[in-house]
C-alpha positions in Angstrom: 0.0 0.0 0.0 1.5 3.8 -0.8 1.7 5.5 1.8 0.8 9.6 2.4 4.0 10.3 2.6 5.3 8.6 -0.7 2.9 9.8 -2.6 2.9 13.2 -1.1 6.4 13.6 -1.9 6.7 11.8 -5.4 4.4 14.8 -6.3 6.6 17.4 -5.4 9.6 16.1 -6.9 8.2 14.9 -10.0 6.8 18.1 -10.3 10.4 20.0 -9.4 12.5 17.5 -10.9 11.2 18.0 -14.6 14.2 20.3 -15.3 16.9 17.9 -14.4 17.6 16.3 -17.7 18.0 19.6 -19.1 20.6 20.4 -16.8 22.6 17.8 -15.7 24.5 17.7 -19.2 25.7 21.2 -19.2 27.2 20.8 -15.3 28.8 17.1 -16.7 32.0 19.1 -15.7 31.5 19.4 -12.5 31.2 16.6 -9.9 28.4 16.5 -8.1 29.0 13.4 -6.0 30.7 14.6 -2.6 30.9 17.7 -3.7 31.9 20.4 -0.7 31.0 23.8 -0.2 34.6 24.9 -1.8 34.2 22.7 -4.5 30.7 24.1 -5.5 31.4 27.4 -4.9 34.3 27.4 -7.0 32.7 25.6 -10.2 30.3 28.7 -9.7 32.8 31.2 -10.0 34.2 29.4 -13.1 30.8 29.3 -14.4 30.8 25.9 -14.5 27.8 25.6 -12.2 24.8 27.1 -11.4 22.6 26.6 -8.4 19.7 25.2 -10.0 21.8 22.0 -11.6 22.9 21.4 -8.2 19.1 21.7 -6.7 18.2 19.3 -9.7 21.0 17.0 -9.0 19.8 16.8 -5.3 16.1 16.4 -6.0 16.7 13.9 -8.5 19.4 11.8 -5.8 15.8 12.1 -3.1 13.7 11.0 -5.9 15.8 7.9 -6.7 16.7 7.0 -3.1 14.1 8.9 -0.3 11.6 5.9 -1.5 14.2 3.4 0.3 15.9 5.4 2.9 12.7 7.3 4.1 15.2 9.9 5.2 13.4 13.5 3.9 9.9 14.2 4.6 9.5 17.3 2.5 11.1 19.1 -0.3 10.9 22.7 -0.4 8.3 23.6 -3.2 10.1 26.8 -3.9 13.6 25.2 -3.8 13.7 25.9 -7.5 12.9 29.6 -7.8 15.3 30.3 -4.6 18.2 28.8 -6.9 16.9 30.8 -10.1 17.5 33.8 -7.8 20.8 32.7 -6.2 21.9 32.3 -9.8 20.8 36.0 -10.6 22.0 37.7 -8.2 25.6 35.8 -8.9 25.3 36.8 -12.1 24.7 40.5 -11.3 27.7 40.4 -8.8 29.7 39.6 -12.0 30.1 35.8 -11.3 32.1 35.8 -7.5 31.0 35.2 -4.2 32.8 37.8 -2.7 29.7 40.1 -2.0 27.4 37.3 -1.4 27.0 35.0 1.5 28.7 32.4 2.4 26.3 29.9 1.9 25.0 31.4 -1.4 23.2 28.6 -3.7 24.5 26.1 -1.3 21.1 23.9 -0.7 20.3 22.8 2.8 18.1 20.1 4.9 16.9 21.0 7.9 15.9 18.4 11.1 12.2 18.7 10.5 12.1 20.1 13.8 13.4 23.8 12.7 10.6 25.7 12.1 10.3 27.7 8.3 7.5 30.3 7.4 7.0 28.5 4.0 5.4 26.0 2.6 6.6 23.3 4.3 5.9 21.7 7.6 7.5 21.7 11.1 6.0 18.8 13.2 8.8 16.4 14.5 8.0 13.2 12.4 4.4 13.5 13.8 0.7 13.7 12.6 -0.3 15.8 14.9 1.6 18.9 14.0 0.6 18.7 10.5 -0.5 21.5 8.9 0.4 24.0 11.8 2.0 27.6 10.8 5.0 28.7 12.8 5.0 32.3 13.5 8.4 33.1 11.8 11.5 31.7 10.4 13.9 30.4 12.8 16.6 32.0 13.9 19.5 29.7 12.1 17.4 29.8 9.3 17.1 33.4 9.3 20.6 33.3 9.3 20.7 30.6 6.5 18.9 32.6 4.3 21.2 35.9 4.7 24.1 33.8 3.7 22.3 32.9 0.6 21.9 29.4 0.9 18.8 27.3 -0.5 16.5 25.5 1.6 15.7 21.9 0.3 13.7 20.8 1.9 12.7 18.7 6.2 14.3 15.7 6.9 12.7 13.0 8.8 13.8 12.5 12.8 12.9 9.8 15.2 9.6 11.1 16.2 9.5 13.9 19.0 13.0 13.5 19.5 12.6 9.7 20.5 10.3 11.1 23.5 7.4 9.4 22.2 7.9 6.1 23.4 11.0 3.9 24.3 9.8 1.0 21.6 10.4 3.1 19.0 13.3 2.5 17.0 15.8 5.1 16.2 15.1 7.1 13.0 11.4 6.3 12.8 8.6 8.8 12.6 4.9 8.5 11.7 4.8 10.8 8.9 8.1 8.5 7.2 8.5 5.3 8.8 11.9 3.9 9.4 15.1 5.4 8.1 17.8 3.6 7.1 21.4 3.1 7.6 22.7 4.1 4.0 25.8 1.4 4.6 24.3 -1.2 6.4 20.3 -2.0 5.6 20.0 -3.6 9.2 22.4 -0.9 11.4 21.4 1.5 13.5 21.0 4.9 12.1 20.3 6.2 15.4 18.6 9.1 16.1 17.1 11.4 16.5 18.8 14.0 13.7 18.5 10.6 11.8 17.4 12.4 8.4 19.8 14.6 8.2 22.9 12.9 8.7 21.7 9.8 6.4 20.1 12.3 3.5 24.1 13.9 3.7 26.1 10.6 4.2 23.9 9.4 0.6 24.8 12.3 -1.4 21.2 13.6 -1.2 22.1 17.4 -0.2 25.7 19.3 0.7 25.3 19.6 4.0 22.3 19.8 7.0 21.0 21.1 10.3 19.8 18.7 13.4 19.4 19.2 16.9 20.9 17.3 19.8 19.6 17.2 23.5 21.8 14.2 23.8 23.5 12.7 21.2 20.9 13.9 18.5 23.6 14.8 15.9 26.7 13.0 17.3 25.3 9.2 17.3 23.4 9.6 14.2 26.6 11.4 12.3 28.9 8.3 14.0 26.6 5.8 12.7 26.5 7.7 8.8 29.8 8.4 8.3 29.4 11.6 8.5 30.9 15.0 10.5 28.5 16.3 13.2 29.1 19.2 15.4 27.0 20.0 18.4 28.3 23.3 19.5 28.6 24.7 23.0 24.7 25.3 24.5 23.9 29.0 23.2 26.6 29.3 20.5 23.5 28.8 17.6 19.9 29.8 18.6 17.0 27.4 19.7 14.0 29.9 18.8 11.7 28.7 16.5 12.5 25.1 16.7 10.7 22.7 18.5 12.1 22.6 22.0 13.3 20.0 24.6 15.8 21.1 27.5 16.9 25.3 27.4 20.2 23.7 29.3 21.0 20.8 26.1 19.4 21.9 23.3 22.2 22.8 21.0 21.6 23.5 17.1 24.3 22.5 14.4 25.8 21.3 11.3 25.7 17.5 9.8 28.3 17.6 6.6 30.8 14.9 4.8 33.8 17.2 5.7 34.8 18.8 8.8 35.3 22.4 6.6 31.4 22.1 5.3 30.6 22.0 8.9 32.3 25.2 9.8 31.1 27.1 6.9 27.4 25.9 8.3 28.5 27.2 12.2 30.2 30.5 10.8 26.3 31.2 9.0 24.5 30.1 11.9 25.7 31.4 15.3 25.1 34.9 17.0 23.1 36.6 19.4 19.7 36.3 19.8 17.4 38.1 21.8 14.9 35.5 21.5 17.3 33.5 23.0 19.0 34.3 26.3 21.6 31.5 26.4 22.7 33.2 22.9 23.8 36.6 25.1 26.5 34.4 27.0 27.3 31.8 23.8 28.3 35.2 21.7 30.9 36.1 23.4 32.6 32.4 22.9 32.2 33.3 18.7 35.9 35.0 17.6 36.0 37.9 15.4 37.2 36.6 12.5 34.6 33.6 12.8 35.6 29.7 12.5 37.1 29.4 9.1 40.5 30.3 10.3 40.7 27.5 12.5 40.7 25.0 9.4 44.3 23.9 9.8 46.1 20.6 8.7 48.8 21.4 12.1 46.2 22.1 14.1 47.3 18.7 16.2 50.4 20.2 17.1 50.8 21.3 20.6 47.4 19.8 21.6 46.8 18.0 24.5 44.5 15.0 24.3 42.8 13.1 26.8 42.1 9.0 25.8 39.1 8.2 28.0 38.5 4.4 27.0 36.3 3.1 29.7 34.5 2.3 29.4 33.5 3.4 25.7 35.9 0.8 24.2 33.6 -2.1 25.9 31.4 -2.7 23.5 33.9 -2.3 20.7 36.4 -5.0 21.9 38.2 -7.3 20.0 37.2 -5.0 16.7 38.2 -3.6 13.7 37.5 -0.5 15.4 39.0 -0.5 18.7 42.4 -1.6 16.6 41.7 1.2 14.5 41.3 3.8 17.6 44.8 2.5 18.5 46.3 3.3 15.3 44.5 7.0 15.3 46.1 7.6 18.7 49.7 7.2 16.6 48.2 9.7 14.0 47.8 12.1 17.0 51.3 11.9 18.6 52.6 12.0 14.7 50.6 15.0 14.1 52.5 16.7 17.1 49.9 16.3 20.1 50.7 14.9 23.3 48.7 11.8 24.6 47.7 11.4 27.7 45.8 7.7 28.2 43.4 5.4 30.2 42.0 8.1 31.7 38.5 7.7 33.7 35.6 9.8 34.6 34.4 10.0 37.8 31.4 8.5 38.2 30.9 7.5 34.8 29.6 4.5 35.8 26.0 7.1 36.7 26.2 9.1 34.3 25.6 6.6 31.7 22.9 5.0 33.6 19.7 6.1 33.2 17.6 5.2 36.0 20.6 6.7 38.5 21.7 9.7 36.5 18.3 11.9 36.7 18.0 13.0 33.0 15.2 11.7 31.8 13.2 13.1 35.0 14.5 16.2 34.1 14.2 16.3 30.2 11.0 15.3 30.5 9.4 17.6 32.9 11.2 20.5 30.6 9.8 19.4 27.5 6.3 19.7 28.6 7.0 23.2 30.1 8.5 24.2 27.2 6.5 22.2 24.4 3.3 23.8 25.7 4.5 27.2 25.1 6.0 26.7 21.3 2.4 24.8 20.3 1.2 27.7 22.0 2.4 30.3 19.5 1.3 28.2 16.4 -1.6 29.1 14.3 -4.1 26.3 12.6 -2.6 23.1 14.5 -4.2 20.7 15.0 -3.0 20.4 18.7 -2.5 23.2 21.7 -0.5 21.5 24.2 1.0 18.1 25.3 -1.9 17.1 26.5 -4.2 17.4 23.1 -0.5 15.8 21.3 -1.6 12.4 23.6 -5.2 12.7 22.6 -4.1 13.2 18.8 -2.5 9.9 18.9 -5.3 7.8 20.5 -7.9 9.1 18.5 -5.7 8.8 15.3 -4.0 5.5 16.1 -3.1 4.4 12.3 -1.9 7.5 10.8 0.6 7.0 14.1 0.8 3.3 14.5 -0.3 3.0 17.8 -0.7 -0.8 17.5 3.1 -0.9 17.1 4.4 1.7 19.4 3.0 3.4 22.3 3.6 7.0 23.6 4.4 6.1 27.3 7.0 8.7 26.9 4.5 11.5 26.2 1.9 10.6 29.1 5.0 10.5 31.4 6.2 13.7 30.4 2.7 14.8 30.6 2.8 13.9 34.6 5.8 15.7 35.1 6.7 19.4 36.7 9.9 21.3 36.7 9.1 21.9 40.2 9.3 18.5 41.8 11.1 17.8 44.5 12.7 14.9 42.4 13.0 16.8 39.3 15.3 19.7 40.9 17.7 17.3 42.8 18.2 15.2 39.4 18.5 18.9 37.8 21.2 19.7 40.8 22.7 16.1 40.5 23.3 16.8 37.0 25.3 19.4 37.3 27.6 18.3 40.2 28.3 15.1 38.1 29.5 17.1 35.4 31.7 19.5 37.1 33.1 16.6 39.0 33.7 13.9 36.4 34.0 15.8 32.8 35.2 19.7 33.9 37.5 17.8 36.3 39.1 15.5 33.8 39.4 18.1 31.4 41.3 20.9 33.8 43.1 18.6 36.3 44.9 16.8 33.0 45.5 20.5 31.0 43.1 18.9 28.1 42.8 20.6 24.8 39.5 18.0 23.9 38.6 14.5 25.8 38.9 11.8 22.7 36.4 8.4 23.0 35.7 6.6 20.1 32.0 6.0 18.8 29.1 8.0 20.2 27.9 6.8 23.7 30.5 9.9 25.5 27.6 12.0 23.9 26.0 11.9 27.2 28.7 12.9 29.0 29.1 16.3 27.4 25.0 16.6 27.1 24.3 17.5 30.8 26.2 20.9 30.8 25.9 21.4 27.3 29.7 21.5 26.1 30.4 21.2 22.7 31.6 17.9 20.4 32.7 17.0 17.3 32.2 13.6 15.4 34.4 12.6 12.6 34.3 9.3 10.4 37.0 6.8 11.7 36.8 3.6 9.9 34.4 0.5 9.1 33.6 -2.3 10.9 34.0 -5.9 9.3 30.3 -5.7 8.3 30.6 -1.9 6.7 29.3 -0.3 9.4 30.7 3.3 10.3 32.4 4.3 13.9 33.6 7.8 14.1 36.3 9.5 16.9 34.4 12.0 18.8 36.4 15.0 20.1 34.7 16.4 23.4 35.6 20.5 25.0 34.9 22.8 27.7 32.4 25.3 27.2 33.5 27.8 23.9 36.2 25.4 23.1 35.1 24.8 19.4 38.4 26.5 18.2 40.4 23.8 19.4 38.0 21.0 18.7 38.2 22.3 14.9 41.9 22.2 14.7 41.9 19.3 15.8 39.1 17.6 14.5 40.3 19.1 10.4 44.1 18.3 11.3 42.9 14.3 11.9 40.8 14.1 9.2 43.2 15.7 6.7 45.6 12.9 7.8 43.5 10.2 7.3 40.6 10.9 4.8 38.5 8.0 6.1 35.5 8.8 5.0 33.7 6.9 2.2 30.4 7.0 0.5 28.2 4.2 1.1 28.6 1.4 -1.6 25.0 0.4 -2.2 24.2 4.7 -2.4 27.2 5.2 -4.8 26.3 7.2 -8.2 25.5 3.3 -9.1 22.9 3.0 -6.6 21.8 -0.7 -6.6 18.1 -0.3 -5.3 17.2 -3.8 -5.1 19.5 -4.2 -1.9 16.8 -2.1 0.2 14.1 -3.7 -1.3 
């Protein structure tokens, strides 16, 4: 049976996509398959390019994949005429990019949880926000659109950031069903900016935006091969997308080089006053912006701390955990000093869940703070939490409810910031943080804490410090791991030297095989 959202989005790509044949000849020159931000923007300058082959290109990459991967929702309906009019206004600024922004014709996909005053819809993978009007833009994509770049289109995200329910699988939604894992059809694409990183890892868009609360963009980036940044809590604004925790929500770039990601976080951060955590995160953001801390020495001199319990555990006897040993000799090679086998304190809670309070916590502040966002929508469907939870039972096969529940909703539905229990996990939180992570990273002199895969995401979500994932190898089944590179608070300048400085030594990073330019769909069938 075809689905809504099949045929709701075959439509809009048949209907965008008629142009492609047209085009794709002329731009034969130019490479589109992992192409970067440099690479496009040069081909444009050489005329070699324009910005609608390169929106074709993508459109015609969702329509020949999205129906297996399930990983965009929406395209942008006026995708087209925004890269008509990045194209003019090249052409009137004589061909260059120097008076244009940044970003200009560079199309992006945005977590389907970032709110757009278009056409398209902002309802975190669910039903029940369908059809509902934001009141504005927001803010990063405000900023997206004054650097010129052209909005694709909403990717697909595990469905209210994985809050619904605990038996749903990462990377599935209502409104798409379950993503896939681009290199292996049975991995774990995890979640819950699932969309964006598998839609970039496939060569279906230059680069994207997710969200993280904890580990939102750094598992699923791991997991896809791909370079996620979560930036320090306040660097990039929160308003206008659909909210969680004020103290994790972070907002940032999913790309397929660490450089795409820093011409994303240059476009995106500044002050807000929508936004108060964006008035202390400002002052982190250097003058000359993040571009100039793309170097291939920016090892040397840094001090790294190996944390490897006990995130090696589950990787033992791997590929990947003698591959972590070898990048450790990359490091020291590269000029930085090693310092191993060192341990958090109390790690052994933080990474529990029933001991470490989070959940308490996240869940009483994302039905403070859920009620007042659906509160500034016009024509939703639903008001509050509350009318979210009656949505789903009185509409239980648009959102499955035979296969998944939403225990997470009616829990978070019973919860109040001002419990007893919810303000000692809040306080527990924080001391676990400042005496385990902070402590580690100024008692040893650290430039960045180094773990390999994703599960250290939790340890830098509490106080919301800043990571960086990069792609590290393959497993013996194809499956990704990446090396995740973990700050202090306004540390991204060291976490991009180093982060650029490893990848340029070891250029791990490969597309999938079965989503190569020969994509051989039967595989996901």
């Amino acid at each position: 049976m075809t689905s809504l959202f099949s045929l709701s989005l075959s439509v809009s790509l048949a209907l965008l996509s008629l142009s492609f044949l047209t085009t794709a000849v002329s731009a034969s020159e130019f490479t589109f398959h992992e192409a970067t931000i440099e690479s496009i923007q040069l081909a444009f300058a050489q005329n070699r390019l324009t910005s609608r082959q390169l929106v074709d290109f993508y459109l015609d990459r969702i329509q020949t994949l999205n129906p297996s991967l399930r990983c965009v929702l929406e395209v942008n309906p006026d995708a087209l005429d925004q890269a008509d009019e990045a194209d003019r206004l090249r052409a009137e600024a004589g061909g260059g990019n120097g008076t244009l922004g940044g970003l200009h014709g560079i199309p992006v996909l945005l977590k389907d949880s970032i709110g757009t005053d278009d056409k398209m819809n902002t309802s975190a993978g669910s039903y029940a926000l369908l059809g509902a009007r934001v009141p504005r833009d927001a803010f990063v994509v405000e900023r997206l659109r004054s650097a010129g770049a052209v909005i694709l289109g909403k990717a697909s995200m595990s469905e209210w950031y994985s809050g619904r329910s605990s038996e749903i699988p990462n990377g599935w939604c209502a409104r798409a069903g379950q993503s896939l894992n681009p290199y292996v059809k049975s991995g774990n694409p995890c979640g819950s900016s699932s969309g964006s990183a598998i839609a970039v890892a496939a060569n279906m868009v230059a680069v994207s935006l997710g969200t993280e609360t904890d580990g939102s963009i750094i598992c699923p980036a791991d997991h896809n091969s791909v370079v996620g940044f979560k930036p320090t809590v306040g660097l990039t604004s929160r308003a206008g997308v659909i909210p969680v925790s004020p103290r994790q929500d972070s907002i940032g770039p999913i790309s397929r080089t660490v450089s795409d990601a820093i011409h994303v976080l240059d476009a995106i951060v500044g002050f807000d006053p929508r936004d108060e955590a964006t008035r202390e995160g400002a002052k982190f953001i250097p003058m000359d912006g993040y571009k100039q801390f793309l170097r291939k020495d920016g090892l040397k001199g840094k001090r790294l701390g190996i944390v490897r319990n006990p995130f090696l555990d589950s990787f033992k006897g791997s590929t990947a955990a003698l591959s972590f040993d070898q990048h450790l000799v990359t490091f020291w090679n590269n000029g930085a000093t090693i310092v191993d086998n060192l341990e958090i304190e109390n790690i052994d809670i933080i990474l529990n869940p029933s001991k470490n309070g989070e959940m308490g916590v996240l869940r009483a502040e994302f039905k403070h703070h859920i009620n007042e966002y659906l509160g500034e929508l016009s024509n939703s469907p639903v008001k509050s939490l509350a009318e979210v939870i009656a949505f789903n039972s009185n509409n239980p096969e648009l959102e499955k409810m035979e296969e998944y529940n939403q225990d997470g909703l009616i829990a978070a539905q019973m919860a109040n910031l001002l419990d007893e229990e919810v303000v000692k996990a809040e306080r527990m939180m924080k001391k676990l943080s400042e005496e385990g992570f902070e402590k580690l990273m100024k008692e040893n002199e650290l430039d960045a804490m180094v773990t390999l895969g994703a599960h250290a995401a939790t340890v830098l979500a509490f106080e919301g410090y800043p990571a960086l994932t990069v792609p590290a190898g393959y497993d013996d089944n194809g499956m990704p791991f990446g090396i995740c590179f973990g700050g202090l608070k306004g540390s991204e300048a060291r976490l991009i030297e180093i982060a650029y400085s490893f990848e340029q030594a070891t250029r791990i990073r490969k597309p999938p095989l079965s989503f190569s330019f020969e994509f051989h769909n039967q595989y996901y069938e």
